[in-house]
DSSP file (Angstrom, degrees, kcal/mol; ACC not computed):
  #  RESIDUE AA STRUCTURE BP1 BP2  ACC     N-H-->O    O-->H-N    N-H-->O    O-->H-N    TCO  KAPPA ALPHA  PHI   PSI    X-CA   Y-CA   Z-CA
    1    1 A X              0   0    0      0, 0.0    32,-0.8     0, 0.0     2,-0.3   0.000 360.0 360.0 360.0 146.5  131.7   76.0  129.3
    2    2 A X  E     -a   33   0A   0     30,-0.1    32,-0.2    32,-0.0    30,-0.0  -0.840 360.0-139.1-141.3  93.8  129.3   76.9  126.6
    3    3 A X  E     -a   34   0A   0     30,-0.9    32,-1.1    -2,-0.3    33,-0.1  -0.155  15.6-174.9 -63.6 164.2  128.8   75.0  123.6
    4    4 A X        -     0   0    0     30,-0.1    34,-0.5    31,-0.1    32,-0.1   0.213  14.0-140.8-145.8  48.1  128.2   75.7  120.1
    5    5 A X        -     0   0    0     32,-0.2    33,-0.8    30,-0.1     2,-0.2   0.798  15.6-178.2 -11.8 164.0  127.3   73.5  116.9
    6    6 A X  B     -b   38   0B   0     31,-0.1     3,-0.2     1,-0.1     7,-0.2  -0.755  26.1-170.2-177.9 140.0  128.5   73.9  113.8
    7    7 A X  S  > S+     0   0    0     31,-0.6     4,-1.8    -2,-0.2    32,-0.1   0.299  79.0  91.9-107.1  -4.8  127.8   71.9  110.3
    8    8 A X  T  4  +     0   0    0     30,-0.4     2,-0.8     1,-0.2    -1,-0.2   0.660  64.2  69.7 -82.0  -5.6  130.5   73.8  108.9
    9    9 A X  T >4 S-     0   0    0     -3,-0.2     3,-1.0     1,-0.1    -1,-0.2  -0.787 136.4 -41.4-112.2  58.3  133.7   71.2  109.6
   10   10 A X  T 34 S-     0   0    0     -2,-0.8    -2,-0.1     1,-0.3    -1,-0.1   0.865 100.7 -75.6  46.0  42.3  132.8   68.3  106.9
   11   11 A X  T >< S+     0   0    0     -4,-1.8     3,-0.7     1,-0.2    -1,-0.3   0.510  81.6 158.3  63.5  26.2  129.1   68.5  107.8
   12   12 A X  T <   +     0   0    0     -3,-1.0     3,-0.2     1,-0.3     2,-0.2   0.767  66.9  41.4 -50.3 -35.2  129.7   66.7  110.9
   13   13 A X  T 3   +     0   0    0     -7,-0.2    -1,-0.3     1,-0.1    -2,-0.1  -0.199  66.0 147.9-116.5  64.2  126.5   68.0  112.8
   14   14 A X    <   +     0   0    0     -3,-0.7    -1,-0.1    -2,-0.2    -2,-0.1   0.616  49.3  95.0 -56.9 -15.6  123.9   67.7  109.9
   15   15 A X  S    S-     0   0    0     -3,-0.2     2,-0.2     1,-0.2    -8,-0.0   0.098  83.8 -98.4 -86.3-172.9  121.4   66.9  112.4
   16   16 A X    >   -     0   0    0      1,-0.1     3,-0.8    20,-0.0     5,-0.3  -0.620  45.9 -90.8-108.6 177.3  118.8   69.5  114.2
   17   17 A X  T 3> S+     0   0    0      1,-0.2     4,-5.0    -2,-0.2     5,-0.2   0.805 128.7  47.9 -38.0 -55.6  119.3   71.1  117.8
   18   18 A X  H 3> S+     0   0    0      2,-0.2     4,-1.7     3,-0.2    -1,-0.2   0.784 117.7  44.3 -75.1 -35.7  117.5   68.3  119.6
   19   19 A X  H X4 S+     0   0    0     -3,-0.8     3,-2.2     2,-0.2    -6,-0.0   0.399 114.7  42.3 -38.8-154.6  119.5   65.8  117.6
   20   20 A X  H 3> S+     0   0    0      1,-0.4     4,-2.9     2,-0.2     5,-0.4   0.094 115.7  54.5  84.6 -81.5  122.9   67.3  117.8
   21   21 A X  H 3X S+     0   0    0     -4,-5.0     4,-2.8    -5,-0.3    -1,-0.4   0.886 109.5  50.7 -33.7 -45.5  121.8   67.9  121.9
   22   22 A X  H <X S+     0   0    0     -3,-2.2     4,-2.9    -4,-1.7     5,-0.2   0.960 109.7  48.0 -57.8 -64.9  121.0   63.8  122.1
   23   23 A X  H  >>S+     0   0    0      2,-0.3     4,-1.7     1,-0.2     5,-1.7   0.970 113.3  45.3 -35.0 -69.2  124.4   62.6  120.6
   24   24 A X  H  X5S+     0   0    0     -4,-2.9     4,-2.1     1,-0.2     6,-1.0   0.972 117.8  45.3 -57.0 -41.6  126.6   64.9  122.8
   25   25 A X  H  <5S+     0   0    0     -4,-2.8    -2,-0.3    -5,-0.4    -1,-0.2   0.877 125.4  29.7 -81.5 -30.6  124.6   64.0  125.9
   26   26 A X  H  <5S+     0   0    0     -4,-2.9    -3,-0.2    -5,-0.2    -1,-0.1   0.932 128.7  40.8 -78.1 -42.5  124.5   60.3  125.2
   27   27 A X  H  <5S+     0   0    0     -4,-1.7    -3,-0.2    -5,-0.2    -2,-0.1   0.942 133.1  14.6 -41.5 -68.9  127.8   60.0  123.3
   28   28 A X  S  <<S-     0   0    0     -4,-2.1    -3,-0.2    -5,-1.7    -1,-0.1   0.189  94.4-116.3-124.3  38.4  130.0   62.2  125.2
   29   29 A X        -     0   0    0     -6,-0.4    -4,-0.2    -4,-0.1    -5,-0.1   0.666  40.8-174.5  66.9  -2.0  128.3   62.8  128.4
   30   30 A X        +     0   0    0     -6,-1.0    -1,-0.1    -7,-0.2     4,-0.1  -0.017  13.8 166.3 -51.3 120.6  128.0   66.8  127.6
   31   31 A X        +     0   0    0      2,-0.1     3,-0.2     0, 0.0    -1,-0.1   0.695  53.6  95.3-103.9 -44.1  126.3   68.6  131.2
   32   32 A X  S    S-     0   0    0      1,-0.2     2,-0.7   -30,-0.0   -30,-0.1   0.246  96.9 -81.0 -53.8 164.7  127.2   72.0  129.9
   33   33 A X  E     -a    2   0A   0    -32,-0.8   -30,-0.9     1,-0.0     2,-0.5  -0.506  44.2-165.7 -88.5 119.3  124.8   74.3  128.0
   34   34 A X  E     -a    3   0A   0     -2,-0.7   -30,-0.1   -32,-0.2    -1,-0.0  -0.771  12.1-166.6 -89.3 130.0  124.6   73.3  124.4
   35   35 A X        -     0   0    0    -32,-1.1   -30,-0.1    -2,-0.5   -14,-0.1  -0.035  27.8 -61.6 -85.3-159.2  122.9   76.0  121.7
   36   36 A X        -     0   0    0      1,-0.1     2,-0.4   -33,-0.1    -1,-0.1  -0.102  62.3 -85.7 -53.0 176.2  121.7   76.3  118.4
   37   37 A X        +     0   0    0    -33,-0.1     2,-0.2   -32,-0.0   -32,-0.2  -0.784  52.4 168.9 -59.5 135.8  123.5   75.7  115.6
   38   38 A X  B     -b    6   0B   0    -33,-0.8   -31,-0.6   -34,-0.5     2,-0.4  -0.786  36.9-101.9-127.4-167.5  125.7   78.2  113.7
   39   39 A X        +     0   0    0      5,-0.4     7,-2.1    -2,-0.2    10,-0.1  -0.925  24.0 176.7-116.6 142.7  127.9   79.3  111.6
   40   40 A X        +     0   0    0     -2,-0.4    -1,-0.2     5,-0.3     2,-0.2   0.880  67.2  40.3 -91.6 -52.0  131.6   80.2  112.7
   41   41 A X  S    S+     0   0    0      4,-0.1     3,-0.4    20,-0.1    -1,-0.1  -0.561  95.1  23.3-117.2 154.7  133.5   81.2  109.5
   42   42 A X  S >  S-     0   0    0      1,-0.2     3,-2.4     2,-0.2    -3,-0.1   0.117 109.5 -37.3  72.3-171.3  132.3   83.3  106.5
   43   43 A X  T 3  S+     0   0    0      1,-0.2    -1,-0.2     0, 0.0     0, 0.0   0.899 133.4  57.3 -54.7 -23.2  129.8   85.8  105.6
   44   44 A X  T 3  S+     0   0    0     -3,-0.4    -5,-0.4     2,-0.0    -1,-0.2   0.233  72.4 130.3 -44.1 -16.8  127.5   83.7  108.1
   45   45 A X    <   -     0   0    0     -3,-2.4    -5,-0.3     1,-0.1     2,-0.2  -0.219  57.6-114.5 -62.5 141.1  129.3   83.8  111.2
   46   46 A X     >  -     0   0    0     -7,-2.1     4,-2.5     1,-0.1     5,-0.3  -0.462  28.5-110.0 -78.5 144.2  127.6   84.9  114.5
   47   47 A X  T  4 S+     0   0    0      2,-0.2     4,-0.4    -2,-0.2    -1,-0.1   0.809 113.4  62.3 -27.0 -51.7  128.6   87.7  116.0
   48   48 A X  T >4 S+     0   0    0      1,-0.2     3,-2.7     2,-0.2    -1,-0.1   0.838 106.8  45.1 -14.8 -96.1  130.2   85.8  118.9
   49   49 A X  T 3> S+     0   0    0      1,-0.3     4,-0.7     2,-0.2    -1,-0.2   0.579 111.7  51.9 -51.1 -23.4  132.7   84.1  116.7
   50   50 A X  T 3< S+     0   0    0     -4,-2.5    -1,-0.3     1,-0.2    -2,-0.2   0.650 114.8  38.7-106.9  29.5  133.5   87.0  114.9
   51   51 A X  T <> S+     0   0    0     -3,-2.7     4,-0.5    -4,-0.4    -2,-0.2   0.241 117.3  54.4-114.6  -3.0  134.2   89.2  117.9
   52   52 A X  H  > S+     0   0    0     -3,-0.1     4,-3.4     2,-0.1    -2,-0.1   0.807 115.9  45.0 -94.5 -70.3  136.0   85.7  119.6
   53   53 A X  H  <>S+     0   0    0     -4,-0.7     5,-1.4     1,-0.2     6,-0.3   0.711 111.3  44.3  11.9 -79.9  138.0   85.8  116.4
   54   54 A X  H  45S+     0   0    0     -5,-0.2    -1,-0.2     1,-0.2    -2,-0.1   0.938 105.2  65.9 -70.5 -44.2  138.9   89.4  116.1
   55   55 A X  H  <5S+     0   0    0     -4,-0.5    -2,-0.2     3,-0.1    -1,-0.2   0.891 120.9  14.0 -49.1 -40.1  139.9   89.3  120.2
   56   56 A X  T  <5S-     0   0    0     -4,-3.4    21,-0.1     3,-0.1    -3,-0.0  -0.048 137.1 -17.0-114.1-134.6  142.8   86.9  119.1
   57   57 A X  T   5 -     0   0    0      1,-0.1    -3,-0.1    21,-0.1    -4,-0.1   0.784  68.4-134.8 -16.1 -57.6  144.5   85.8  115.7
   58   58 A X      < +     0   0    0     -5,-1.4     2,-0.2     1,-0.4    -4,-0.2   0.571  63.9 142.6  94.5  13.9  141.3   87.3  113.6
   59   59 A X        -     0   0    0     -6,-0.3    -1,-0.4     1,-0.2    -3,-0.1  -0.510  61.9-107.9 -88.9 154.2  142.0   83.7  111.8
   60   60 A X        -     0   0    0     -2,-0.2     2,-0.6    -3,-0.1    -1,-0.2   0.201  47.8 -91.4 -72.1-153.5  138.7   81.7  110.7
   61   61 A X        -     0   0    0      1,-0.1     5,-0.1     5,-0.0   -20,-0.1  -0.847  35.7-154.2-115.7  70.2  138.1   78.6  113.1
   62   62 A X        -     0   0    0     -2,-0.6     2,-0.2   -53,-0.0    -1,-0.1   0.927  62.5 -14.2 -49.5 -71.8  140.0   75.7  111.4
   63   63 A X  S >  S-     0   0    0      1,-0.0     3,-1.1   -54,-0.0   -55,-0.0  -0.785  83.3 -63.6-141.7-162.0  137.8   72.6  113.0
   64   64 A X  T 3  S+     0   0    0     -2,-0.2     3,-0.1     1,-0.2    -1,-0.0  -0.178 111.4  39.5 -84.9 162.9  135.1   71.5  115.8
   65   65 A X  T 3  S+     0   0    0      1,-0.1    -1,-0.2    17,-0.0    14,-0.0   0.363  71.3 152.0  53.3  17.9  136.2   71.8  119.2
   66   66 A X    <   -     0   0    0     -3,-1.1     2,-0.3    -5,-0.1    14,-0.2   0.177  32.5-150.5 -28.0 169.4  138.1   75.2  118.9
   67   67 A X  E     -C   79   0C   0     12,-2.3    12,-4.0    -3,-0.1     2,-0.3  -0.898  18.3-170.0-158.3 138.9  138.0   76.8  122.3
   68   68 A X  E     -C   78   0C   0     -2,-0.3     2,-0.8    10,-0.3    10,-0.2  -0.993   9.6-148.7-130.5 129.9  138.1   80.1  123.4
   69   69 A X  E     -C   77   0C   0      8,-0.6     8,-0.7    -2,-0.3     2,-0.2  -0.895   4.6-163.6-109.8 110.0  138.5   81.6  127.1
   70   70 A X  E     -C   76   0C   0     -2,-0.8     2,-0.2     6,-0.2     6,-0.2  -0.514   9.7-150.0 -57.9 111.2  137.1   84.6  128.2
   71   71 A X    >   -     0   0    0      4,-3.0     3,-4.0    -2,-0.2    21,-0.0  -0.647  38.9 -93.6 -98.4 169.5  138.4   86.2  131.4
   72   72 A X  T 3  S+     0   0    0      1,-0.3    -1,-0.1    -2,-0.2    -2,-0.0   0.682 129.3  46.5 -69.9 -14.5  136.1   88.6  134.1
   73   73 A X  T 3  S-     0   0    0      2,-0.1    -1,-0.3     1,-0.0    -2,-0.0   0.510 127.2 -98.3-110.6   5.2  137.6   91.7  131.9
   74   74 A X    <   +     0   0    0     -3,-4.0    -2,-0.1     1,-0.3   -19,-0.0   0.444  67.3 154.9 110.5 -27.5  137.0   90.4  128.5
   75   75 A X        -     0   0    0     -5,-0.1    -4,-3.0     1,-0.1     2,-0.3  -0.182  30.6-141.0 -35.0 127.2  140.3   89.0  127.7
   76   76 A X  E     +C   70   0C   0     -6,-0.2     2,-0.4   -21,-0.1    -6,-0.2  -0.920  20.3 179.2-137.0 159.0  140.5   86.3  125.2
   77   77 A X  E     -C   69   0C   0     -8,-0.7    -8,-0.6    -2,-0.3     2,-0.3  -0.839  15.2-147.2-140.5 145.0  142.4   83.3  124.9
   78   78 A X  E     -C   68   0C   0     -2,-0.4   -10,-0.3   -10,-0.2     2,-0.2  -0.977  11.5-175.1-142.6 144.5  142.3   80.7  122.2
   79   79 A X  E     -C   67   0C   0    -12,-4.0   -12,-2.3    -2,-0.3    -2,-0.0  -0.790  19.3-133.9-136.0 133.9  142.8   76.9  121.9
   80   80 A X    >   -     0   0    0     -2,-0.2     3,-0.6   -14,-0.2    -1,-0.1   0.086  40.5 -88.2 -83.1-154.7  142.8   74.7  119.0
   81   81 A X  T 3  S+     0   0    0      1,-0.2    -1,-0.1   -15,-0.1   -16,-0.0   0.989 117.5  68.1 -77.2 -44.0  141.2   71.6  118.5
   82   82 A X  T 3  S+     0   0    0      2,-0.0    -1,-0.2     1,-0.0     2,-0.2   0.870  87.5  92.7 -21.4 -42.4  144.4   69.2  120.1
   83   83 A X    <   -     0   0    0     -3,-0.6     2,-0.1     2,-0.1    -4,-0.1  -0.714  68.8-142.9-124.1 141.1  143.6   70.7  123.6
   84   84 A X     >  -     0   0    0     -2,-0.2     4,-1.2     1,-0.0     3,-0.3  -0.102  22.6-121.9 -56.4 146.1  141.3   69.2  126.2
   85   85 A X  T  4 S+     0   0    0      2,-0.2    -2,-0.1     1,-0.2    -1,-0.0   0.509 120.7  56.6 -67.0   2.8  139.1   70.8  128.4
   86   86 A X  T  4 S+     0   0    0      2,-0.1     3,-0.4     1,-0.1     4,-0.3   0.484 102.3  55.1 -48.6 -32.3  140.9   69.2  130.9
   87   87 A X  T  4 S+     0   0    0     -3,-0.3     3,-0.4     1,-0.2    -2,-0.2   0.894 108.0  49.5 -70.4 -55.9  144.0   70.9  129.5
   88   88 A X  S  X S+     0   0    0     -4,-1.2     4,-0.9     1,-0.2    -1,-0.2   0.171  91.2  90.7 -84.2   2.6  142.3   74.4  129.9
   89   89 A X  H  > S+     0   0    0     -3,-0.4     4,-5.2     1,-0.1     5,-0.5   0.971  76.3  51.8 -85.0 -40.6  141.4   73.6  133.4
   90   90 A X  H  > S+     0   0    0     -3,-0.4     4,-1.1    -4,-0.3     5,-0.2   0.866 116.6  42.0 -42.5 -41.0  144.3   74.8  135.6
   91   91 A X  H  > S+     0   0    0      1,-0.2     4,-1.6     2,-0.2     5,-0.3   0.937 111.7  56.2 -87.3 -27.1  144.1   79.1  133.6
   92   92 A X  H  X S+     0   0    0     -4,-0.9     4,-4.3     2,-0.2    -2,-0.2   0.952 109.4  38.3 -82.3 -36.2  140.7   78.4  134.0
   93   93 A X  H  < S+     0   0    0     -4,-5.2    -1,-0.2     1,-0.2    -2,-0.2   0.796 119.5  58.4 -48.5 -21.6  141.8   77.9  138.3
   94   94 A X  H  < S+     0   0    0     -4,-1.1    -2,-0.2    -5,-0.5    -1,-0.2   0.959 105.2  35.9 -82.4 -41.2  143.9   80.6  137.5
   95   95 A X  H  <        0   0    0     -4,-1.6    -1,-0.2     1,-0.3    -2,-0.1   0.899 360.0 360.0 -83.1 -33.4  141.6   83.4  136.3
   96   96 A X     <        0   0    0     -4,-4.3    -1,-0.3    -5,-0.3    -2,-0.2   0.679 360.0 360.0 -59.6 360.0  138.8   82.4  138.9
């Protein structure tokens, strides 16, 4: 699991990396590797997201805590905000 900020979802992470990093790890316990900030949607989007993007729907990113799963060939799978990473663990048993 890889996190990825983003201010873009009713400015929710206004803060800077080390901010942003502090909250999720005191707040919600986050172990996993958090990054920078970006941008998801628009002319701004990082590459990632607009190659996570193109892989499925090709739809912008609606709100924070999309998810997308990448299998060992590149395959991609995408999850809206509703589902857990708890939800996503069982295809994740599956593809390992």
């Amino acid at each position: 699991m890889l996190g990825f900020p983003c201010n873009q979802f009713g400015a929710q992470e206004p803060g800077t990396d080390a901010e942003i990093l502090e909250f999720a790890t005191t707040k919600y316990d986050v172990t996993f590797p958090l990054f920078s900030k970006i941008e998801v949607n628009g002319d701004g989007a990082c590459e990632l997201y607009t190659w996570l993007k193109a892989q499925t729907d090709g739809e912008d990113v609606r709100w924070n805590f999309a998810k997308f799963l990448v299998d060992r060939q590149g395959n991609v799978e995408r999850f809206g905000t509703p589902v857990t990473p708890e939800e996503l663990a069982p295809r994740i048993a599956e593809l390992l």
